[in-house]
N, C-alpha and C positions, 0 to 999 in steps of 0.2 A: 161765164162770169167767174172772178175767182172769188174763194171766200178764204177767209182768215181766221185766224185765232189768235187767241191776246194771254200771255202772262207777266203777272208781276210778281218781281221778285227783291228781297232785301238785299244789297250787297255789301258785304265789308269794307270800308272805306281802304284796309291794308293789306288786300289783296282780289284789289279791281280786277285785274288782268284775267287773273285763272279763271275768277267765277265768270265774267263776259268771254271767253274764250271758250268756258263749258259748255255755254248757253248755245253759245255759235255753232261749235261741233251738234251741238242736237237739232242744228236747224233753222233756229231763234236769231232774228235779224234784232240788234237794239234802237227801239225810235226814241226813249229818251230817259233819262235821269234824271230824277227829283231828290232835293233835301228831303231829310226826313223834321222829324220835332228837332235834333240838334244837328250839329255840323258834322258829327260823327256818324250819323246812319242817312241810307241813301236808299232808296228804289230806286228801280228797273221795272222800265216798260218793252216787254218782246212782242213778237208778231209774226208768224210763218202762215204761211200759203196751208189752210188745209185738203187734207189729204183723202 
């Protein structure tokens, strides 16, 4: 059975790209993105297979 692990994390709304691309290279599949309190700030939900 596999098991997983979860992290969240803030992302800059003006420079998505890098910080989920960071994420990725470390392994981190993204399941989802939330608003945060304004339009300007955002969570990140990851999840990889652990090891």
């Amino acid at each position: 059975m596999k098991k997983w692990e979860y992290l969240t994390a803030p992302v800059l709304i003006h420079n998505t790209k890098m910080i989920l691309d960071n994420f990725g290279a470390d392994g981190w599949e993204l399941v989802q993105i939330v608003q945060g309190q304004t339009p300007e700030q955002l969570v990140a939900y990851f999840k990889r297979e652990k090891q």
